[in-house]
C-alpha positions in Angstrom: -76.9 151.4 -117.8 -77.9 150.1 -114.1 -81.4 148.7 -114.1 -82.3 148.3 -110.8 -83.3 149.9 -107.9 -81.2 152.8 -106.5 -81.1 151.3 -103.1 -80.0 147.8 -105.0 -77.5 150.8 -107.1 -75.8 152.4 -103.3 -75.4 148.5 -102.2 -73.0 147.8 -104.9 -71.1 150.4 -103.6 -71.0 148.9 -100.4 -70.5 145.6 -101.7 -68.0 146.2 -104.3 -66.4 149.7 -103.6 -67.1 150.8 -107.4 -69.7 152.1 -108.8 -70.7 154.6 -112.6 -70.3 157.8 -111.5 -71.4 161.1 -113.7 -68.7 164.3 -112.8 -69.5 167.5 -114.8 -66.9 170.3 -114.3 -63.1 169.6 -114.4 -61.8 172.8 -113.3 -59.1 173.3 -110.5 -61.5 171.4 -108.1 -63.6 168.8 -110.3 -60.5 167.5 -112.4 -58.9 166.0 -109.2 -61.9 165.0 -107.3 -62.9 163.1 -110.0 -59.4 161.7 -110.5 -59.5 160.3 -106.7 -63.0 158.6 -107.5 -60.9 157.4 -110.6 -58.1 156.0 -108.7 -60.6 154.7 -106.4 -61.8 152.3 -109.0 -65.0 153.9 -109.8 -66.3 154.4 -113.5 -66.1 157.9 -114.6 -68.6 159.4 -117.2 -67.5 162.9 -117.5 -68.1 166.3 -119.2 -66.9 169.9 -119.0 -67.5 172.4 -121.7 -64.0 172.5 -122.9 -63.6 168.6 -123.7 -59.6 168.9 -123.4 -59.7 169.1 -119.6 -60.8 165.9 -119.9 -57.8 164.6 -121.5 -55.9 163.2 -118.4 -59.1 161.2 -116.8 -60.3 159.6 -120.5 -56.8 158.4 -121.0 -57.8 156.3 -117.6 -60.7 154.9 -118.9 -63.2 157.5 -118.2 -65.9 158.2 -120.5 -66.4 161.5 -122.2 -70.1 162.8 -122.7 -70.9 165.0 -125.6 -73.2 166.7 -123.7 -74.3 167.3 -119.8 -78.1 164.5 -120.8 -75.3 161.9 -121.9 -74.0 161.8 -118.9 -77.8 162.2 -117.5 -78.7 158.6 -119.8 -75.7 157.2 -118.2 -75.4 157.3 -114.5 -77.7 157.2 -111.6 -75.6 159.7 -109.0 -73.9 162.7 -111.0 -72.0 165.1 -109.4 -71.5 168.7 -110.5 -68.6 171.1 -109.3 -69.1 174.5 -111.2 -68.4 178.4 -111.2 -71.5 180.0 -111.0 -74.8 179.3 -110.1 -76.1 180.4 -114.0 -73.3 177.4 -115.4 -75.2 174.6 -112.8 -78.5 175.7 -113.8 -77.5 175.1 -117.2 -76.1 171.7 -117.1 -78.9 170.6 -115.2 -82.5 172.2 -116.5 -80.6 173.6 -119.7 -81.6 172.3 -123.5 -78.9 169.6 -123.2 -79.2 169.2 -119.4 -78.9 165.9 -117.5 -81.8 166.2 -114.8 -84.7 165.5 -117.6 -82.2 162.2 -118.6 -81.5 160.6 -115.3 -83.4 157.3 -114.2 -86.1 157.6 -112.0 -84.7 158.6 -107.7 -81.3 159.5 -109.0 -79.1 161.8 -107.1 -77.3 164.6 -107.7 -74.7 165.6 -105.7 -74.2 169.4 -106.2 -70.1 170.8 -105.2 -70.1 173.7 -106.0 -69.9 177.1 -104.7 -73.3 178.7 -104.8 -76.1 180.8 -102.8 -78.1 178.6 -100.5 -81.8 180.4 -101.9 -80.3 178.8 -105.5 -79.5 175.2 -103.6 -83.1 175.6 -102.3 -85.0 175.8 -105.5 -82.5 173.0 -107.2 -83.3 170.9 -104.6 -87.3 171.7 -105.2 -86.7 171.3 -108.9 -85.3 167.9 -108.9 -88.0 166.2 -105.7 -90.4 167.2 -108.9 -88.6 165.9 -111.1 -88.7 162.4 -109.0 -84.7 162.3 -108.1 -82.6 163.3 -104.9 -80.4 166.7 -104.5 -77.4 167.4 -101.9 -75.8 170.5 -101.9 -72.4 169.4 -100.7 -69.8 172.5 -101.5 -66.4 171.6 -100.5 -63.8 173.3 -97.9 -60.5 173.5 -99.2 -58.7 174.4 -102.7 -56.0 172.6 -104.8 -54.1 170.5 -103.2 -56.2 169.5 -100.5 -58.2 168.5 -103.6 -55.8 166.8 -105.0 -54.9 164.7 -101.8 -58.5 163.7 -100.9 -58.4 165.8 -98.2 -61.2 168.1 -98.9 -64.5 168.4 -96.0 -67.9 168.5 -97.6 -70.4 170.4 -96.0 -73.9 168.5 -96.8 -76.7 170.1 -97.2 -79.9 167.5 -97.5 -81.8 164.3 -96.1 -79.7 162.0 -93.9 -80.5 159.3 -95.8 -79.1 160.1 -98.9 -76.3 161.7 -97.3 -75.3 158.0 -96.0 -75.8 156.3 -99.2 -73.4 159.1 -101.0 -70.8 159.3 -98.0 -68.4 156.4 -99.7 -68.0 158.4 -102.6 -67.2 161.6 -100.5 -64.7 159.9 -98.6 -63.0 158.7 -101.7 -62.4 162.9 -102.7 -62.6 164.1 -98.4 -61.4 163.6 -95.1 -64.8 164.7 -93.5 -68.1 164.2 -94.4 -70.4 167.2 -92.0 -74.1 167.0 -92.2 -74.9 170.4 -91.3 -78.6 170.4 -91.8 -81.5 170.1 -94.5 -81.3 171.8 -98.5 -79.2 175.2 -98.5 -77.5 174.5 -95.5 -74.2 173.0 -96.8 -73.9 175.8 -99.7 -75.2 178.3 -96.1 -72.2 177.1 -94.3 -69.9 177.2 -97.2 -71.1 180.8 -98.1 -70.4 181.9 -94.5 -66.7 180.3 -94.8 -65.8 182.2 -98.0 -66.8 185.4 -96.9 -64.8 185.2 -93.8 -61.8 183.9 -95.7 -62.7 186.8 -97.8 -62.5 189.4 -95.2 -59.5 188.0 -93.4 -57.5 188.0 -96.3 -58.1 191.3 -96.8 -57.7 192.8 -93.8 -54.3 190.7 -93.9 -53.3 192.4 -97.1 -53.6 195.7 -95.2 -52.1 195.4 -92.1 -49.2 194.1 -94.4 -49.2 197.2 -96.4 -49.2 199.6 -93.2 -46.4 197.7 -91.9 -44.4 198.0 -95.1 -44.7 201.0 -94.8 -43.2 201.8 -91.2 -40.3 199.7 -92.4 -41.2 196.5 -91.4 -40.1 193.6 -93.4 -42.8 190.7 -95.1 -40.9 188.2 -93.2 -41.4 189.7 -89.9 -44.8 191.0 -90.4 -46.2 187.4 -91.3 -43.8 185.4 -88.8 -44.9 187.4 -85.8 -48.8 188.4 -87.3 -49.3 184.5 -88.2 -48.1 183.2 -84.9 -50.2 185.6 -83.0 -53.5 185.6 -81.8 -54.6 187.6 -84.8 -53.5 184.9 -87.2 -55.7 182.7 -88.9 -54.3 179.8 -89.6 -55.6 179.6 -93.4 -53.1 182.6 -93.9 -49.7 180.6 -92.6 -50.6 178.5 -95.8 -50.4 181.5 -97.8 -47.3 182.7 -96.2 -45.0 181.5 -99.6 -47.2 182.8 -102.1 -46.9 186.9 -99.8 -43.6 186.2 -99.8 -42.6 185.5 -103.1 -45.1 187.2 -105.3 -46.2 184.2 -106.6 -49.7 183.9 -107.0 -50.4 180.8 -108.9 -54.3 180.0 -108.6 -55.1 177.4 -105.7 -58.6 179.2 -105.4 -58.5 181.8 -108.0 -59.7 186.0 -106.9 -62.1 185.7 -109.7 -64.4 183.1 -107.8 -63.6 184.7 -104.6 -65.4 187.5 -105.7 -68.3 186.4 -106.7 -68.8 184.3 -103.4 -68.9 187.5 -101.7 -71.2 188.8 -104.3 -73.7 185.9 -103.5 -72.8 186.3 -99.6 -74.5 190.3 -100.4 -77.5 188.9 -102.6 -78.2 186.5 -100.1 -77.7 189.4 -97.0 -79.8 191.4 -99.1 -82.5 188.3 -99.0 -82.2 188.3 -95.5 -82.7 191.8 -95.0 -79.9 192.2 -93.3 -76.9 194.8 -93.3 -73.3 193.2 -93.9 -71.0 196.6 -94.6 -67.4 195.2 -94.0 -68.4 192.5 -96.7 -69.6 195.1 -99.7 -65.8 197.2 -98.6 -64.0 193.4 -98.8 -66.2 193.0 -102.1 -65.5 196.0 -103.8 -61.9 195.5 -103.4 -61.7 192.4 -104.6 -63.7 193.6 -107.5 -61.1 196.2 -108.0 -58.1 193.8 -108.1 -60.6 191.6 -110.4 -60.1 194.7 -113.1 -56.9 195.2 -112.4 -55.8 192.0 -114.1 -55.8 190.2 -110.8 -59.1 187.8 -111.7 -57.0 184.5 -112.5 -54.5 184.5 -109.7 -54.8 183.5 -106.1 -57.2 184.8 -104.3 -54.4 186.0 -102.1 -53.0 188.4 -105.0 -55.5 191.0 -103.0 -51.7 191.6 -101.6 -50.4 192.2 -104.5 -53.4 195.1 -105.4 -53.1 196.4 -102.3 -49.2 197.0 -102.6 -48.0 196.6 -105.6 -44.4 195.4 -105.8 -42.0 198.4 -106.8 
Protein backbone atom coordinates (compact mmCIF):
# COMPACT_ATOMS: atom_id res chain seq x y z
CA UNK A 1 0.00 0.00 0.00
CA UNK A 2 1.36 3.72 -0.98
CA UNK A 3 2.32 5.61 2.14
CA UNK A 4 2.76 8.88 1.20
CA UNK A 5 1.18 11.84 0.24
CA UNK A 6 -1.45 11.82 -2.53
CA UNK A 7 0.12 14.73 -4.24
CA UNK A 8 3.64 12.56 -3.79
CA UNK A 9 0.84 9.37 -5.10
CA UNK A 10 -0.47 11.68 -8.71
CA UNK A 11 3.47 12.54 -9.22
CA UNK A 12 4.36 8.99 -9.73
CA UNK A 13 1.99 8.96 -12.31
CA UNK A 14 3.59 11.65 -13.97
CA UNK A 15 6.86 10.37 -13.38
CA UNK A 16 6.49 6.85 -14.12
CA UNK A 17 3.16 6.52 -16.18
CA UNK A 18 1.88 3.63 -13.69
CA UNK A 19 0.30 3.80 -10.92
CA UNK A 20 -2.39 1.00 -8.23
CA UNK A 21 -5.48 1.70 -9.52
CA UNK A 22 -8.97 0.30 -7.73
CA UNK A 23 -11.86 -0.44 -10.86
CA UNK A 24 -15.19 -1.83 -9.42
CA UNK A 25 -17.72 -2.82 -12.10
CA UNK A 26 -16.66 -4.95 -15.18
CA UNK A 27 -19.66 -4.80 -17.19
CA UNK A 28 -19.78 -3.88 -21.03
CA UNK A 29 -18.13 -0.48 -20.06
CA UNK A 30 -15.76 -1.17 -16.92
CA UNK A 31 -14.21 -4.60 -18.22
CA UNK A 32 -12.46 -2.68 -21.18
CA UNK A 33 -11.75 0.56 -19.52
CA UNK A 34 -10.02 -1.21 -17.07
CA UNK A 35 -8.33 -3.38 -19.66
CA UNK A 36 -6.84 -0.09 -21.38
CA UNK A 37 -5.44 1.12 -17.80
CA UNK A 38 -4.19 -2.57 -17.87
CA UNK A 39 -2.47 -2.38 -21.09
CA UNK A 40 -1.37 0.91 -20.04
CA UNK A 41 0.85 -0.62 -17.45
CA UNK A 42 -1.04 0.44 -14.47
CA UNK A 43 -1.77 -2.10 -11.50
CA UNK A 44 -5.35 -3.17 -11.40
CA UNK A 45 -7.10 -4.13 -8.10
CA UNK A 46 -10.52 -5.08 -9.18
CA UNK A 47 -14.00 -6.31 -8.11
CA UNK A 48 -17.50 -6.86 -9.57
CA UNK A 49 -20.03 -8.89 -7.89
CA UNK A 50 -19.84 -11.78 -10.22
CA UNK A 51 -15.96 -12.55 -9.71
CA UNK A 52 -15.92 -14.39 -13.33
CA UNK A 53 -15.93 -11.14 -15.18
CA UNK A 54 -12.92 -10.68 -13.85
CA UNK A 55 -11.39 -13.66 -15.40
CA UNK A 56 -9.71 -11.95 -18.45
CA UNK A 57 -7.97 -8.84 -16.45
CA UNK A 58 -6.63 -11.33 -13.37
CA UNK A 59 -5.06 -13.57 -15.86
CA UNK A 60 -2.94 -10.08 -16.67
CA UNK A 61 -1.90 -9.64 -13.31
CA UNK A 62 -4.75 -7.78 -11.89
CA UNK A 63 -5.74 -8.33 -8.41
CA UNK A 64 -9.13 -9.56 -7.44
CA UNK A 65 -10.79 -8.07 -4.23
CA UNK A 66 -13.16 -10.14 -2.25
CA UNK A 67 -15.06 -7.32 -1.47
CA UNK A 68 -15.62 -3.44 -2.67
CA UNK A 69 -13.24 -2.25 1.31
CA UNK A 70 -10.45 -4.60 -0.12
CA UNK A 71 -10.11 -2.72 -2.87
CA UNK A 72 -10.78 0.46 -0.50
CA UNK A 73 -7.41 -0.90 1.88
CA UNK A 74 -5.70 -1.13 -1.33
CA UNK A 75 -5.66 1.86 -3.53
CA UNK A 76 -5.62 5.57 -3.14
CA UNK A 77 -7.82 6.54 -6.59
CA UNK A 78 -10.78 3.85 -7.28
CA UNK A 79 -12.94 4.17 -9.95
CA UNK A 80 -16.48 2.83 -10.06
CA UNK A 81 -18.55 2.25 -13.36
CA UNK A 82 -22.01 0.79 -12.35
CA UNK A 83 -25.80 0.30 -13.31
CA UNK A 84 -27.73 2.13 -11.00
CA UNK A 85 -27.34 4.66 -8.62
CA UNK A 86 -28.65 2.01 -5.58
CA UNK A 87 -25.40 -0.56 -6.85
CA UNK A 88 -22.72 2.75 -6.38
CA UNK A 89 -24.22 3.66 -3.15
CA UNK A 90 -23.60 0.20 -2.16
CA UNK A 91 -20.06 -0.38 -2.97
CA UNK A 92 -19.26 2.78 -1.59
CA UNK A 93 -21.17 3.50 1.97
CA UNK A 94 -22.54 -0.26 1.97
CA UNK A 95 -21.43 -2.87 4.99
CA UNK A 96 -18.43 -3.99 2.74
CA UNK A 97 -17.93 -0.65 1.04
CA UNK A 98 -14.61 0.94 0.09
CA UNK A 99 -15.06 4.74 1.08
CA UNK A 100 -14.74 3.99 5.12
CA UNK A 101 -11.29 1.86 3.90
CA UNK A 102 -9.53 4.29 1.62
CA UNK A 103 -6.45 6.32 3.01
CA UNK A 104 -6.90 9.62 4.06
CA UNK A 105 -7.59 12.54 0.50
CA UNK A 106 -8.26 9.58 -1.77
CA UNK A 107 -10.18 9.92 -4.85
CA UNK A 108 -12.86 8.46 -6.32
CA UNK A 109 -13.55 8.71 -9.62
CA UNK A 110 -17.28 7.90 -10.15
CA UNK A 111 -18.26 6.53 -14.33
CA UNK A 112 -21.19 5.79 -14.23
CA UNK A 113 -24.45 6.68 -15.38
CA UNK A 114 -26.40 8.39 -12.60
CA UNK A 115 -28.68 11.51 -11.54
CA UNK A 116 -26.64 14.60 -10.90
CA UNK A 117 -28.80 15.34 -7.19
CA UNK A 118 -27.19 11.56 -6.37
CA UNK A 119 -23.47 12.74 -7.70
CA UNK A 120 -24.17 15.75 -5.36
CA UNK A 121 -24.72 14.07 -2.14
CA UNK A 122 -21.71 11.38 -3.06
CA UNK A 123 -19.62 14.06 -3.50
CA UNK A 124 -20.85 15.69 0.03
CA UNK A 125 -20.44 12.22 1.56
CA UNK A 126 -16.96 11.58 0.67
CA UNK A 127 -15.49 15.76 1.48
CA UNK A 128 -16.79 14.35 5.06
CA UNK A 129 -15.38 11.56 4.86
CA UNK A 130 -11.83 13.49 4.17
CA UNK A 131 -11.29 12.08 0.31
CA UNK A 132 -12.02 13.68 -3.22
CA UNK A 133 -15.13 12.77 -5.60
CA UNK A 134 -15.49 13.30 -9.59
CA UNK A 135 -18.41 12.36 -11.23
CA UNK A 136 -16.95 11.60 -14.63
CA UNK A 137 -19.79 9.48 -16.73
CA UNK A 138 -18.56 8.56 -20.01
CA UNK A 139 -19.94 9.31 -23.72
CA UNK A 140 -19.78 6.38 -25.87
CA UNK A 141 -20.62 2.50 -25.64
CA UNK A 142 -18.66 -0.63 -26.57
CA UNK A 143 -16.35 -0.28 -28.82
CA UNK A 144 -15.40 3.19 -28.40
CA UNK A 145 -14.71 1.62 -24.90
CA UNK A 146 -12.83 -0.80 -26.05
CA UNK A 147 -10.53 1.48 -28.30
CA UNK A 148 -9.95 4.21 -25.64
CA UNK A 149 -11.87 6.37 -27.35
CA UNK A 150 -14.45 7.19 -24.92
CA UNK A 151 -15.03 11.38 -23.68
CA UNK A 152 -15.52 11.82 -20.01
CA UNK A 153 -17.64 14.51 -18.94
CA UNK A 154 -16.07 15.71 -15.39
CA UNK A 155 -17.91 16.85 -13.00
CA UNK A 156 -15.71 18.34 -9.84
CA UNK A 157 -12.63 20.67 -8.68
CA UNK A 158 -10.04 21.43 -11.37
CA UNK A 159 -7.49 20.35 -9.41
CA UNK A 160 -8.27 16.92 -8.99
CA UNK A 161 -9.56 16.81 -12.41
CA UNK A 162 -5.75 17.45 -13.60
CA UNK A 163 -4.15 15.03 -11.30
CA UNK A 164 -6.78 12.15 -12.55
CA UNK A 165 -6.66 13.31 -16.39
CA UNK A 166 -3.58 10.62 -17.26
CA UNK A 167 -5.67 7.93 -16.23
CA UNK A 168 -8.64 9.22 -18.29
CA UNK A 169 -6.63 9.56 -21.25
CA UNK A 170 -5.43 6.07 -20.98
CA UNK A 171 -9.53 4.80 -21.31
CA UNK A 172 -10.68 8.50 -23.53
CA UNK A 173 -9.91 10.64 -26.28
CA UNK A 174 -11.32 13.80 -24.42
CA UNK A 175 -11.13 14.83 -21.06
CA UNK A 176 -14.28 17.94 -20.77
CA UNK A 177 -14.46 19.80 -17.50
CA UNK A 178 -17.94 20.86 -17.65
CA UNK A 179 -18.29 22.43 -14.24
CA UNK A 180 -18.39 21.69 -10.35
CA UNK A 181 -20.12 18.11 -8.53
CA UNK A 182 -23.26 16.93 -10.65
CA UNK A 183 -22.32 18.61 -13.64
CA UNK A 184 -20.58 15.75 -15.55
CA UNK A 185 -23.41 13.09 -14.54
CA UNK A 186 -25.90 16.79 -15.64
CA UNK A 187 -24.40 16.69 -18.95
CA UNK A 188 -24.34 13.02 -19.33
CA UNK A 189 -28.04 12.84 -18.23
CA UNK A 190 -29.03 15.48 -20.85
CA UNK A 191 -27.06 13.33 -23.66
CA UNK A 192 -28.98 10.02 -22.89
CA UNK A 193 -32.17 11.39 -22.93
CA UNK A 194 -31.68 12.97 -26.29
CA UNK A 195 -30.16 9.82 -27.70
CA UNK A 196 -33.21 8.44 -26.06
CA UNK A 197 -35.70 10.47 -27.89
CA UNK A 198 -33.96 10.40 -31.25
CA UNK A 199 -33.87 6.93 -31.32
CA UNK A 200 -37.20 6.73 -30.89
CA UNK A 201 -38.54 9.05 -33.00
CA UNK A 202 -36.17 7.14 -35.59
CA UNK A 203 -37.85 3.90 -34.90
CA UNK A 204 -41.12 5.55 -35.93
CA UNK A 205 -40.55 7.43 -38.84
CA UNK A 206 -39.03 3.92 -39.90
CA UNK A 207 -42.21 2.19 -39.21
CA UNK A 208 -44.46 4.77 -41.11
CA UNK A 209 -42.26 4.49 -43.95
CA UNK A 210 -42.44 0.67 -44.02
CA UNK A 211 -45.51 1.02 -44.21
CA UNK A 212 -46.00 3.28 -47.46
CA UNK A 213 -43.72 0.73 -49.10
CA UNK A 214 -40.51 2.17 -48.50
CA UNK A 215 -37.64 -0.09 -48.08
CA UNK A 216 -35.06 0.07 -44.66
CA UNK A 217 -32.32 0.66 -46.96
CA UNK A 218 -33.71 3.75 -48.47
CA UNK A 219 -35.38 5.06 -45.51
CA UNK A 220 -32.03 5.14 -43.45
CA UNK A 221 -29.69 5.98 -46.62
CA UNK A 222 -31.70 9.11 -47.42
CA UNK A 223 -33.15 9.93 -43.49
CA UNK A 224 -29.29 9.52 -42.21
CA UNK A 225 -27.76 11.71 -44.85
CA UNK A 226 -30.28 14.31 -44.35
CA UNK A 227 -30.59 17.15 -42.21
CA UNK A 228 -32.81 15.09 -39.84
CA UNK A 229 -30.10 12.51 -39.25
CA UNK A 230 -28.16 12.34 -36.31
CA UNK A 231 -25.16 11.08 -36.84
CA UNK A 232 -25.19 8.59 -33.68
CA UNK A 233 -27.92 6.69 -35.80
CA UNK A 234 -25.64 6.08 -39.11
CA UNK A 235 -23.70 3.89 -36.44
CA UNK A 236 -26.69 2.07 -35.91
CA UNK A 237 -27.62 1.72 -39.48
CA UNK A 238 -26.25 -2.36 -39.41
CA UNK A 239 -27.80 -3.29 -36.39
CA UNK A 240 -31.81 -1.65 -38.34
CA UNK A 241 -30.77 -3.37 -40.97
CA UNK A 242 -30.09 -6.69 -40.04
CA UNK A 243 -32.14 -7.24 -36.90
CA UNK A 244 -29.23 -7.70 -35.05
CA UNK A 245 -29.32 -6.19 -31.81
CA UNK A 246 -26.35 -7.38 -29.88
CA UNK A 247 -25.91 -4.96 -26.73
CA UNK A 248 -23.34 -2.01 -27.35
CA UNK A 249 -25.51 0.00 -24.74
CA UNK A 250 -28.09 -2.26 -23.69
CA UNK A 251 -32.39 -0.81 -23.68
CA UNK A 252 -32.44 -1.86 -20.12
CA UNK A 253 -30.02 0.97 -18.99
CA UNK A 254 -31.37 3.24 -21.46
CA UNK A 255 -34.44 3.19 -19.72
CA UNK A 256 -33.60 3.88 -16.53
CA UNK A 257 -31.48 7.01 -17.72
CA UNK A 258 -34.59 8.40 -18.87
CA UNK A 259 -36.19 7.45 -15.63
CA UNK A 260 -33.52 9.51 -13.74
CA UNK A 261 -33.79 12.28 -16.57
CA UNK A 262 -37.89 12.41 -15.12
CA UNK A 263 -36.85 12.15 -11.26
CA UNK A 264 -34.50 14.76 -11.75
CA UNK A 265 -37.27 17.05 -14.13
CA UNK A 266 -39.46 16.34 -11.47
CA UNK A 267 -36.65 17.89 -8.91
CA UNK A 268 -36.56 20.76 -11.02
CA UNK A 269 -40.01 21.29 -11.23
CA UNK A 270 -40.11 21.29 -14.56
CA UNK A 271 -42.44 19.62 -17.35
CA UNK A 272 -40.49 17.24 -19.85
CA UNK A 273 -43.69 15.29 -21.71
CA UNK A 274 -41.91 13.96 -24.93
CA UNK A 275 -39.45 12.31 -22.41
CA UNK A 276 -42.21 10.29 -20.13
CA UNK A 277 -43.90 9.08 -24.07
CA UNK A 278 -39.93 8.08 -25.12
CA UNK A 279 -39.82 6.51 -21.43
CA UNK A 280 -42.86 4.58 -21.48
CA UNK A 281 -41.93 3.01 -24.65
CA UNK A 282 -38.87 2.01 -23.91
CA UNK A 283 -40.38 0.62 -20.75
CA UNK A 284 -42.75 -1.33 -22.90
CA UNK A 285 -40.03 -2.87 -25.14
CA UNK A 286 -38.16 -3.44 -21.62
CA UNK A 287 -41.30 -6.05 -20.88
CA UNK A 288 -41.42 -7.22 -24.01
CA UNK A 289 -38.21 -9.11 -23.73
CA UNK A 290 -36.33 -6.30 -25.33
CA UNK A 291 -34.29 -5.28 -21.84
CA UNK A 292 -30.82 -7.00 -22.85
CA UNK A 293 -30.50 -5.96 -26.37
CA UNK A 294 -29.35 -2.67 -27.99
CA UNK A 295 -30.86 0.11 -27.00
CA UNK A 296 -31.77 0.46 -30.68
CA UNK A 297 -34.11 -2.85 -30.54
CA UNK A 298 -36.87 0.09 -29.80
CA UNK A 299 -36.99 -0.72 -33.77
CA UNK A 300 -37.61 -3.95 -33.38
CA UNK A 301 -40.79 -3.18 -30.64
CA UNK A 302 -41.98 -0.75 -32.73
CA UNK A 303 -42.16 -3.08 -35.86
CA UNK A 304 -41.79 -6.29 -35.28
CA UNK A 305 -40.25 -8.29 -38.10
CA UNK A 306 -42.98 -10.48 -39.88
Amino acid sequence: MFSGSVNSYFRVLTNTETMKVGFIGLGIMGSRMAANLQKAGHELVVYNRTPEKAEDLVKEGATLASSPEEVGRQCRVVFTMLATPEAVEDVALGKDGFLKELPGNSLWVDSSTVNPSFSQRMAQITLKMGHRYLDAPVSGSLMPAQTGQLVFLVGGEAKDVEEVKPLLEVMGKAVQHIGPHGQGASMKMVNNMLFGQIMAAFAEALRLGTSLGLTEEVLCQTLMNGPGGAPFLKMKEQKLLTRDFSAEFPLEWLHKDLHLAGVTAYEQGIALPTLHAAKELYAQAKQAGLGQEDFSAIYQFVNPKK
